[in-house]
C-alpha positions in Angstrom: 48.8 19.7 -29.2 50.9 21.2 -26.4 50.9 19.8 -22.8 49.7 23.3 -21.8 47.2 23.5 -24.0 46.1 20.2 -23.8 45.6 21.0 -19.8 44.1 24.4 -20.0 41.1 23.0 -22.2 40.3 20.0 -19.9 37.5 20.7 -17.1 39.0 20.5 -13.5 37.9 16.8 -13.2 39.7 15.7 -16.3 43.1 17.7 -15.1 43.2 16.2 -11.6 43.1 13.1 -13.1 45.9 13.8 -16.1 48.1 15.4 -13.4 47.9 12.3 -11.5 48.8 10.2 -13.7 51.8 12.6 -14.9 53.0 12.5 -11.1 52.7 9.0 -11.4 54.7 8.3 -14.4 57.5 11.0 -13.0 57.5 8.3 -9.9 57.6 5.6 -11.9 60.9 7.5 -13.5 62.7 8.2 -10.5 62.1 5.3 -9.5 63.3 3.3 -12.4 66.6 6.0 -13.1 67.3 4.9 -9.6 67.0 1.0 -10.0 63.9 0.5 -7.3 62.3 -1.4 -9.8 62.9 -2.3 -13.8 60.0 -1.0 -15.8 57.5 1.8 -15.6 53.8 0.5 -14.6 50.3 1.4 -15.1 48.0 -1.5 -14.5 44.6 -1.2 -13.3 41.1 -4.0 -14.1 39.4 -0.9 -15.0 39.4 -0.5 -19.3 38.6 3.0 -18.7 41.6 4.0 -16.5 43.8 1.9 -19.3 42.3 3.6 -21.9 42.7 7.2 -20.4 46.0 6.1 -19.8 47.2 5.5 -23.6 45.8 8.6 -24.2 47.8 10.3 -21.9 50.9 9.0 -22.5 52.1 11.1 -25.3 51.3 13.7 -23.0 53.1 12.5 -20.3 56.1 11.6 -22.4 56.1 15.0 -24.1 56.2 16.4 -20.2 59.0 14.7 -18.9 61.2 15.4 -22.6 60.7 19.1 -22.1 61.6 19.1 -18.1 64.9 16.7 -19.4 65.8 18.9 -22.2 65.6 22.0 -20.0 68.4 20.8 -17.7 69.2 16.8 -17.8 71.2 17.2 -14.8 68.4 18.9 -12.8 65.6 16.2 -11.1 64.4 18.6 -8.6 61.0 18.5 -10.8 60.1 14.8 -10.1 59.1 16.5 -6.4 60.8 13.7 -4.5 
């Protein structure tokens, strides 16, 4: 399933929470591409955020290929 697709079937709760955790990860990605720390991170005590989480990460992965493969020289998308 598409990233698009995958959004535009989720209830507004559900995408508020997948695009935070997709602005999250593109953080995380600066901030790794540009050595301010050495792995990406999702931790949280809560086995429900986790679990969301692993869901989510093909999705999140999937995002960030497409925005790389569109232009790898362009990072204007990470919105930092």
């Amino acid at each position: 399933m598409s990233d698009r697709k995958m959004f535009s079937e989720m209830d507004s709760d559900s995408r508020r929470f997948y695009a935070k955790i997709v602005n999250t990860a593109l953080s995380n990605l600066y901030a790794v591409e540009h050595q301010l720390f050495d792995t990406l991170i999702c931790e949280s005590d809560d086995p429900d955020v986790m679990l969301r989480w692993e869901e989510a990460e093909p999705l999140i992965l999937e995002t960030i290929q497409r925005r790389i493969d569109a232009d790898p020289e362009d990072r204007s998308w990470l919105g930092l």
